[in-house]
N, C-alpha and C positions, 0 to 999 in steps of 0.2 A: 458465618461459616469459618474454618479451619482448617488450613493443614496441617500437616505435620512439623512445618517450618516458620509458618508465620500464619498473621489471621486475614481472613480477606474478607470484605465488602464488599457482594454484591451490589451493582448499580442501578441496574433494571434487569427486569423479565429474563432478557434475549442476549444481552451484550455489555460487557464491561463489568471489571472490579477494580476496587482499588485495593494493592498489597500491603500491608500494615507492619511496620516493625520494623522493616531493614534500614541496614545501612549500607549502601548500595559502593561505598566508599571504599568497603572490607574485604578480603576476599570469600566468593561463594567456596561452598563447600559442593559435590556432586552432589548432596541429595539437595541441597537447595538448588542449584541449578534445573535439578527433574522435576520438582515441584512449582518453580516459577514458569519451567516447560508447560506442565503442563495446564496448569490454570489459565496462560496465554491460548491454547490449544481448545479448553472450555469455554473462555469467556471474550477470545479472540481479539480485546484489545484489555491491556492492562495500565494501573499509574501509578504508581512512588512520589506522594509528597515526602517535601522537610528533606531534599537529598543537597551534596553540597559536592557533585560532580562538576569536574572540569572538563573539556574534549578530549584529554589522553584519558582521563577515567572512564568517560561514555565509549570509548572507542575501547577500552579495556572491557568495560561491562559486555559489551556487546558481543566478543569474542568469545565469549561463555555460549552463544548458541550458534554461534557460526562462522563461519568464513564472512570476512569484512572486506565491501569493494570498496572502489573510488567513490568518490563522495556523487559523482551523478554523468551520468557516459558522456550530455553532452555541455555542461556546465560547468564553469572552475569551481575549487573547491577551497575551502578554506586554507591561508596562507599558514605551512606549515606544517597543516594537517591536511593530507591529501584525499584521509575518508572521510572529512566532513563538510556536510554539504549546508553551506548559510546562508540564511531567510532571512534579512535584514529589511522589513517592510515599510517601514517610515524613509526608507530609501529609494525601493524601487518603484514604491508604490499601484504595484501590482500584484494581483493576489490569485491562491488557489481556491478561490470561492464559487467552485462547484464539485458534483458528487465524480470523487475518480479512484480507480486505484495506480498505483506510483509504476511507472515504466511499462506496462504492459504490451505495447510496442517490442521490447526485449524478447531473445526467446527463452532466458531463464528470468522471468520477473522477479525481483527480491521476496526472498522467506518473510520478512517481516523490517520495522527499524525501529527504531530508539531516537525518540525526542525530546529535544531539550529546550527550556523556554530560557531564553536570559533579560528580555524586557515585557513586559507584561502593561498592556494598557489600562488607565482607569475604570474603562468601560467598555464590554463589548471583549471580543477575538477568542469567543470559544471555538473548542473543533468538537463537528458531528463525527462519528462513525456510525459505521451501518453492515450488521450481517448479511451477507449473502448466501450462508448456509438454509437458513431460518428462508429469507425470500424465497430460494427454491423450493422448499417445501409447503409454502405457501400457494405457490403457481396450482390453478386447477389441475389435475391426471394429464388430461389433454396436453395442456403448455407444459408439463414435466415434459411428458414424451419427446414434443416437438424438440424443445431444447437440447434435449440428450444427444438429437440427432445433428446438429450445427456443430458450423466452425465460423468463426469471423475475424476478418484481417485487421491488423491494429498494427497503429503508423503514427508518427511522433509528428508525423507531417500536418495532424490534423492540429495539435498545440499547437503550434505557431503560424498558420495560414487558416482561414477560412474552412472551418470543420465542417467534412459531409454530413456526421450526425453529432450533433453540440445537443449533448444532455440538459444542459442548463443555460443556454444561450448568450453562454461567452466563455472565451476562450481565457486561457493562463498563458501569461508573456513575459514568465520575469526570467526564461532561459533562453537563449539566443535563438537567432532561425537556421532552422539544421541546414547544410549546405550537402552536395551531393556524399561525402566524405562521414556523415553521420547520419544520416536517415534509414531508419529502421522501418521494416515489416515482417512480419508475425502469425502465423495463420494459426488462432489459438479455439482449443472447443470451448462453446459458449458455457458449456456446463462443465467445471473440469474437479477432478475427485482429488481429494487435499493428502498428499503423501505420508503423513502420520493420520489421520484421525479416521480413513477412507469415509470422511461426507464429502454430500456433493453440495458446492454452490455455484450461483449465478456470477463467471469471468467477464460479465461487460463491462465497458466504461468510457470515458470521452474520447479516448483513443482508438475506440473500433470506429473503419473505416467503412465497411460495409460488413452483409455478411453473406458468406461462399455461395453462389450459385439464384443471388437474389437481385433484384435493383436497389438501387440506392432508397428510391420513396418507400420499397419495401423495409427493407433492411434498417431505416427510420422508424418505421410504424412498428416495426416488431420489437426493435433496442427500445426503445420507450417505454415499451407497455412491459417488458420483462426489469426495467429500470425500475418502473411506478413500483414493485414489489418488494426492489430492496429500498426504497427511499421513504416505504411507510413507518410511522411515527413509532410502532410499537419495534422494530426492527434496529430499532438507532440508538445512541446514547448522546449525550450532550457533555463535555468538559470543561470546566471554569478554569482555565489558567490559574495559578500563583508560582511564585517566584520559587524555584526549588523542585517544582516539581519535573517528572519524565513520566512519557506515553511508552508503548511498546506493542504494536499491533501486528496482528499474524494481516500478509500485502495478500495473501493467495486467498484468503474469504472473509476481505474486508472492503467498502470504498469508508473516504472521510471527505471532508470537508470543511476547510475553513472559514468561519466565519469573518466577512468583510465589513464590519459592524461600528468601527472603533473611529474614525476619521481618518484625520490626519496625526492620529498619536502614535507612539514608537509600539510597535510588536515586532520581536526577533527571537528564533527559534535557528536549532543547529541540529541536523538530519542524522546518524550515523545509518548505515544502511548493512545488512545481513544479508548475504546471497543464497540465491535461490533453486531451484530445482527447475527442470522443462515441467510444464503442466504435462497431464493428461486427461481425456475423454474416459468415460464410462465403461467403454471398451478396451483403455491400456493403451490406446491411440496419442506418441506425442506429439506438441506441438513441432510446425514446420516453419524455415526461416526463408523468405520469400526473397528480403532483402538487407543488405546492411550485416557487418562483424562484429558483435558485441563483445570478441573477447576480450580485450584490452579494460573492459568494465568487469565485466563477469569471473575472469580469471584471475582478478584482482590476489592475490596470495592464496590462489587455489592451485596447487601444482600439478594435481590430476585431475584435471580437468575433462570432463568429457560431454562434448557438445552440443546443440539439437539436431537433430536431422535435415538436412538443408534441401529444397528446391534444387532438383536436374534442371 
């Protein structure tokens, strides 16, 4: 396949390409900028081998599609650079190796980010992504419906303490334990319509708490079985790390997942992060902020900033 600016490589069926050609080093042009929009838009996560970016370059790149936060609302960021958020896992030796999407606890989750690999293990440490566009349209009529009509609360509180519902049965611990001063919630719809592309996909992930108006053993059995659909195999793509390369995934109709595969060998990876929009339901319904100010992240060199709708 082709654009008009470069060639791209489908990867599978459903999700993923790789972009061929750039030099990511350079400056875009506008139409390459709308062209790399929108292939991201299509193919929901995109990669750039052979690139030879530093973290003022990635944090430049990155500024081509949006307002750039703080590297992570509740985690220090890189020394120096204050948007970039380091994965330094032969360190912490804790990993993101289950299915999630990034902050959604927030009430504007990030549009998308920009990854960058700088140690690459011998073996092992690719990352899954996974549509959830595609998943919801997979759901029987029935489970369409039902979904359309949910909201469920997501809370950062479930990362670092004993999760109500843990998609993959263990949690991710390599950012601190939020204390009253950072803990977020979220009351976001489970199915929320993507603000350019108007599809809908499946918003869950380890971060929902419950979901509105349910129990908890409920609100388990239903997150799962709507999970089972974006976690199926035709829905995913698989990425082999090398040195040089960068990811770039649209956060609002994606989860991923890191592969925990490698041992004890170095993998390290640096975040930049694109800020996002409040989701909405099917209805134009935005998300609601239960608890917790995200603006100190969100507002991050956004001047006009304008909020979610917060909890009387």
């Amino acid at each position: 396949m082709k654009s008009n600016s470069f060639d791209i490589k489908q990867l599978t069926g459903r999700i993923g390409a790789e972009i061929l050609g750039l030099d990511l080093t350079k400056e875009l042009t506008k139409d390459l900028i709308r062209d790399i929009r929108q292939t991201l838009l299509q193919y929901k996560v995109i990669f750039f081998r052979n690139q030879n970016l530093d973290a003022q370059g990635q944090i430049s790149f990155a500024r081509n599609f949006g307002e750039v936060t703080k590297a992570h609302p509740t985690a220090p960021s890189l020394p120096d650079h204050p948007e970039v958020f380091d994965l330094n896992y032969n360190k912490t030796t804790n990993y993101a190796n289950n299915w999630h999407t990034d902050t959604t606890f927030l009430d504007r989750p990030p549009l998308g980010y920009i990854l960058r690999i700088l140690e690459v293990p011998p073996v092992g440490g690719d990352t899954l992504w996974a549509n959830t566009v595609t998943a919801y349209q997979d759901l029987p009529i029935h489970l369409r419906c039902l979904a359309d009509q949910l909201w469920a609360v997501h809370t950062n509180a479930n990362n670092y303490v004993t999760p109500a519902i843990n998609l993959a049965n263990e949690a991710i611990n390599f950012r601190t334990i939020p204390d009253s001063n950072n803990r977020y919630e979220t009351l976001h719809p489970v199915v929320r319509v993507h603000p350019e592309s108007g599809e809908r996909g499946l918003f869950i992930d380890e971060f929902v708490h419950y979901i509105q108006g349910l129990s908890t053993s409920e609100s388990i059995n239903l997150v799962q079985l709507f999970q089972s659909y974006v976690t199926r195999p035709e829905n995913t793509v698989r990425w082999r790390w090398q040195l040089g390369d960068i990811a770039f995934w649209d956060n609002r109709v994606t989860q991923h997942y890191a592969i925990a595969d490698y041992g004890n060998h170095a993998r390290r990876v640096q975040r930049v992060t694109i800020a996002g929009d409040i989701p909405v339901n099917i209805e134009g319904k935005p998300s609601v902020v239960i608890k917790g100010d995200s603006s100190e992240f969100t507002q991050y060199n956004t001047p006009n900033f304008i909020g979610a709708k917060t909890v009387e």
